[in-house]
C-alpha positions as CSV (number, residue, x, y, z in Angstrom):
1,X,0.0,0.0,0.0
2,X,1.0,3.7,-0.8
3,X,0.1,6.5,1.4
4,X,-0.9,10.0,-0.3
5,X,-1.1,13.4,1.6
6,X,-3.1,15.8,-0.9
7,X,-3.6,19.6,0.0
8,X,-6.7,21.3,-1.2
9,X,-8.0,18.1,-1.2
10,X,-12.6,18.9,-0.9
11,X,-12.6,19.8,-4.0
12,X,-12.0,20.2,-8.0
13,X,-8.5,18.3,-9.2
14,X,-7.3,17.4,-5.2
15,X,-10.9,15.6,-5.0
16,X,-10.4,13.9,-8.0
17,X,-6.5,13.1,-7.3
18,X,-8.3,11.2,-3.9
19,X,-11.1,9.6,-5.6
20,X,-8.5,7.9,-7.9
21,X,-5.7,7.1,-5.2
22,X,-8.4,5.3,-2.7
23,X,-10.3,3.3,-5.8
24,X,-6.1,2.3,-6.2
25,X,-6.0,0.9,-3.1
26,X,-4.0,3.6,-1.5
27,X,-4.5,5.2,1.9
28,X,-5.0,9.1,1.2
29,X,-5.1,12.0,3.7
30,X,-6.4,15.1,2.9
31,X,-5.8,18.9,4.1
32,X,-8.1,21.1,3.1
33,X,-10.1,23.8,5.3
34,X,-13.6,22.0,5.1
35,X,-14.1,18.0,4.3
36,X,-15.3,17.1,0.6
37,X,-19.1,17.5,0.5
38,X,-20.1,14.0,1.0
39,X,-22.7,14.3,-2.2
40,X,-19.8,15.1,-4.5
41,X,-17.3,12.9,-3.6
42,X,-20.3,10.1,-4.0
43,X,-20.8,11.2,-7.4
44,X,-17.3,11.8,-8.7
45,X,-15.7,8.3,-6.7
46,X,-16.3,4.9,-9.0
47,X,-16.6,1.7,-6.7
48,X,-13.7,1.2,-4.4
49,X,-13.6,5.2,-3.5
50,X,-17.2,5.5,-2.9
51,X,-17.2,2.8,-0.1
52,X,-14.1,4.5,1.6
53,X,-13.2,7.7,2.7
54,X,-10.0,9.9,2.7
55,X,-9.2,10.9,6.3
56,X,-8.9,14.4,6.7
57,X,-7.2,17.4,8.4
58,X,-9.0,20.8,8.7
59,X,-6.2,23.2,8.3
60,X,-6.3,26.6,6.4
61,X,-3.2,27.4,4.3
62,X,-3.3,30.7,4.1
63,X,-2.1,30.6,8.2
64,X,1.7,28.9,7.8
65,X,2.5,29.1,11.6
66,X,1.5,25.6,12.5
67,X,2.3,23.3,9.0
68,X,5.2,22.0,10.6
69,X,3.3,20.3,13.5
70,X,1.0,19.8,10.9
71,X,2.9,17.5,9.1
72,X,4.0,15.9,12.0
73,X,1.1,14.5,13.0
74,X,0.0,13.7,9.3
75,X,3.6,11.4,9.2
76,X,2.6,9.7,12.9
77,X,-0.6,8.7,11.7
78,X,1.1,7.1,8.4
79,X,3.5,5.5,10.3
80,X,0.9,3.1,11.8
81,X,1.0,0.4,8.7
82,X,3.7,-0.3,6.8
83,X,4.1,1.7,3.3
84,X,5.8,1.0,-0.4
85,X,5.9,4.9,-0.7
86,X,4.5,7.7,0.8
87,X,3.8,11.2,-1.5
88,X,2.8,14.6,-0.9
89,X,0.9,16.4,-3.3
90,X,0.5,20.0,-3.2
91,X,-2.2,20.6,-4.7
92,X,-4.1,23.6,-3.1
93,X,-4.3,27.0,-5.1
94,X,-5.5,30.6,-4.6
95,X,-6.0,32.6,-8.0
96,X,-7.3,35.5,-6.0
97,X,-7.1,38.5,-6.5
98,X,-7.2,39.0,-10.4
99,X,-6.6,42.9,-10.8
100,X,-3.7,44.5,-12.2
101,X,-1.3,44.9,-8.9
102,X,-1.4,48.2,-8.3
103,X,-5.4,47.3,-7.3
104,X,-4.6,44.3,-5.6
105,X,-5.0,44.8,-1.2
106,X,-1.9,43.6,0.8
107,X,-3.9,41.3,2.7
108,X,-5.0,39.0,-0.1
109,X,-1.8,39.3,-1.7
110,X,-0.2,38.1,1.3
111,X,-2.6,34.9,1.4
112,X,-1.5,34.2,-2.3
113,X,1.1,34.1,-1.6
114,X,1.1,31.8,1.5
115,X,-1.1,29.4,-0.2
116,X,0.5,29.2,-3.2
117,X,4.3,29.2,-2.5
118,X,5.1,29.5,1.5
119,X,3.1,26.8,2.6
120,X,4.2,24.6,-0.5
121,X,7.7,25.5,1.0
122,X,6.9,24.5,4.3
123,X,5.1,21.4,3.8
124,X,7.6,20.3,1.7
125,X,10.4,21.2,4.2
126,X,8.9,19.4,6.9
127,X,7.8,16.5,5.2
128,X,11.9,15.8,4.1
129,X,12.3,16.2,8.2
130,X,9.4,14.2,9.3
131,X,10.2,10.8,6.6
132,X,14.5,11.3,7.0
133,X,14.2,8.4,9.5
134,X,11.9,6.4,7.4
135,X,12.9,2.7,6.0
136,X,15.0,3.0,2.9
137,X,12.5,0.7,1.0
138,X,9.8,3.0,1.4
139,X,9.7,5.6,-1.6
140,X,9.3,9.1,-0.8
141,X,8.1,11.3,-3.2
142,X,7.1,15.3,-3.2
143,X,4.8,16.3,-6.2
144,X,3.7,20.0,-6.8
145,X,0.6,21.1,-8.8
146,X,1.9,24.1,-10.7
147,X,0.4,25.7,-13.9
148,X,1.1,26.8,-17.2
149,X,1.0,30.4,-16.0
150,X,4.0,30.1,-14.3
151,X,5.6,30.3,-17.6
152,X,3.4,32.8,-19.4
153,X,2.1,36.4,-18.3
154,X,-1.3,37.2,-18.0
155,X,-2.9,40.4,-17.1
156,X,-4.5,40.4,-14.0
157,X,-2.7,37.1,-12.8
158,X,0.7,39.2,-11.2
159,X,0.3,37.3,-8.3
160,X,-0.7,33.7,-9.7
161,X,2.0,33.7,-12.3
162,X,4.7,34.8,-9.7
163,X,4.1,32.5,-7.3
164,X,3.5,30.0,-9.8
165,X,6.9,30.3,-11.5
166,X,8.5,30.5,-7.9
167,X,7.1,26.8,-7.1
168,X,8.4,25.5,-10.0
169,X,11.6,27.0,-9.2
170,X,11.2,25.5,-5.6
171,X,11.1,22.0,-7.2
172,X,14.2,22.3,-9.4
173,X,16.1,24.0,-6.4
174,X,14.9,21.0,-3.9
175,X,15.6,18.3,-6.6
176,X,19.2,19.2,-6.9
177,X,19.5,19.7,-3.3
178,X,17.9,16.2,-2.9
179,X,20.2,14.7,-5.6
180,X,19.6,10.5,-7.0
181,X,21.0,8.6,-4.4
182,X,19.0,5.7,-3.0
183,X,17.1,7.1,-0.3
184,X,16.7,10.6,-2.0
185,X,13.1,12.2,-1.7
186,X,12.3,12.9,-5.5
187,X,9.9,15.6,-6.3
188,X,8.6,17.1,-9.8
189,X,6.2,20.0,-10.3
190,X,3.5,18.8,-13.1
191,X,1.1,21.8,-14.5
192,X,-2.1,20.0,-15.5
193,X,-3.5,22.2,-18.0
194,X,-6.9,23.9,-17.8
195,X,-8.7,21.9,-15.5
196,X,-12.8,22.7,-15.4
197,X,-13.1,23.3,-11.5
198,X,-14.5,26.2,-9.4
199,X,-11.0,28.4,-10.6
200,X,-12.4,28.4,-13.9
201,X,-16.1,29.5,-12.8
202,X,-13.9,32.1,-11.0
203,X,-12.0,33.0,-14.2
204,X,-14.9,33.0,-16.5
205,X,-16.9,35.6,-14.2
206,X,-14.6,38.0,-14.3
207,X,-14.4,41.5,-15.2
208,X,-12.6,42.0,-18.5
209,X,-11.2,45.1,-17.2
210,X,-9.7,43.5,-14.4
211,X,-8.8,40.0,-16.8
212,X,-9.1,41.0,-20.2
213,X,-8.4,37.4,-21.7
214,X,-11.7,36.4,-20.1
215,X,-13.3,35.7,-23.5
216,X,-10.7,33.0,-24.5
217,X,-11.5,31.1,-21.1
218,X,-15.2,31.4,-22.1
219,X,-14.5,30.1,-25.0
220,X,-12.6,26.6,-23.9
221,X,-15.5,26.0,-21.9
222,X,-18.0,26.5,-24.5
223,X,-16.0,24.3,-27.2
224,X,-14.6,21.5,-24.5
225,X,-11.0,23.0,-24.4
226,X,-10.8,22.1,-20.8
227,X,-9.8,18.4,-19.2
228,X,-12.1,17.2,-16.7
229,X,-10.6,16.9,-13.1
230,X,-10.8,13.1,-13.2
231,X,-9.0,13.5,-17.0
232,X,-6.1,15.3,-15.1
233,X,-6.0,13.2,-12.0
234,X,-5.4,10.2,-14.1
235,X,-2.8,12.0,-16.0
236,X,-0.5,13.1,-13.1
237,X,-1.5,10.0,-11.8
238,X,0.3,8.1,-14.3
239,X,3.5,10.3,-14.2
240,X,4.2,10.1,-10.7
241,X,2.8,5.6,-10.3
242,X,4.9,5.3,-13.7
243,X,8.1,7.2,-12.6
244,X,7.8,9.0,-15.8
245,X,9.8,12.0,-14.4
246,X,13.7,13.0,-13.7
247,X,14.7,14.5,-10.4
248,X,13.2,18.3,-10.1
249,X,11.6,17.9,-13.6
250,X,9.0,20.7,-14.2
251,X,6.3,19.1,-16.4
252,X,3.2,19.9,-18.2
253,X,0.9,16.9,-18.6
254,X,-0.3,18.4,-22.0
255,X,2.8,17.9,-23.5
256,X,3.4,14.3,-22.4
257,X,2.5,11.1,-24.3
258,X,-0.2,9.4,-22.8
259,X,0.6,6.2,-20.7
């Protein structure tokens, strides 16, 4: 068995990345600030998932004082069975505020900032401290849900795309520190494309003075453009089960071959 810690994990792609890994078999805990909606996890979980249930953590990432004791409790309570591997996925994103900066409040920005990049830091940080001791059979493995717009500039998205860009920096930075040895924690940051969850709702009702690219958005949704969050789970899925990644790679599943 495999154990999964997923951030943001009530909702959009982190619920699908749990329905997935508990119909696998695997033993998933989630951090998110509410539990998934019971209804919707029902509906979006095939067989195996819908008769089991990712245990959870109520925790708020936008507060970063107490991740590290966080994740210590999250590694105790894995550390009660025996694992093959044990991965964290962060997963959890803040797109808010979409403004140009100069219109953007330091409060929100600061929260972006923490959810996006900090916390990421953090938990990832920790989690290396918390596993060192671990058996050396026992795979660890530190994924990071980044996006395309940590690569390209969008009006509106100062905040997004910085810390964005800076997590995928993290991962390259943290890879080489890691190195290939044997009991080396691997990690790889994996953009999954446009993803149709409540970030795109949030997208498409936006202002077009505040996002003026809001139209092209509108549009993927009308003609299908987007993947589905169980389409992307699968797909990041299958990069991080299959290995198909080098130490601190920065992927983007739309440019991969499918497994």
């Amino acid at each position: 068995m495999k154990g999964y810690v997923v951030t943001g994990a009530s909702k959009g792609l982190g619920l699908a990345l749990t329905n997935r890994l508990l119909a696998a078999g695997h033993r998933v805990i989630g951090i998110s600030r509410t539990a998934a909606d019971s209804a919707e996890a029902g509906d979006r979980a095939d067989g195996a998932a819908a008769r089991r249930k990712a245990e959870h953590y109520a925790y708020d990432l936008k507060r970063v004082d107490g991740i590290e004791e966080l994740i210590a409790t999250v590694v105790r309570s894995l550390e009660k069975e025996p694992l093959d591997a044990i991965t964290l996925i962060n997963n959890a994103g803040m797109l808010e505020p979409i403004m140009p900066l100069d219109q953007a409040d330091s409060l929100t920005l600061t929260e972006q900032m923490n959810v996006n990049l900090l916390a990421p830091m953090l938990l990832m940080s920790a989690f290396i401290r918390a596993t060192e001791d671990w058996p050396a059979s026992t795979a660890r493995t530190i994924v990071n849900i980044s996006s395309g717009a940590g690569k390209k500039p969008y009006f509106g998205w100062s905040g997004y795309c910085a810390t964005k860009a800076g997590l995928d920096m993290l991962t390259r930075c943290v890879g080489l520190e890691r190195g290939d040895g044997p009991r080396a924690v691997k990690v790889v940051s994996i953009a999954p494309g446009v993803v149709d969850t409540g970030m795109q709702e949030l997208i498409r009702g936006t202002e077009p003075d505040r996002f003026p690219e809001v139209e092209r958005f509108v549009g993927l949704k009308q003609t299908g453009g987007l993947y589905t969050p169980d389409e992307a789970a699968e797909r990041i899925i299958n990069v991080v089960e299959g290995g198909r990644f080098a130490q601190g790679d920065v992927l983007d599943i739309r440019h991969l071959p499918q497994a």
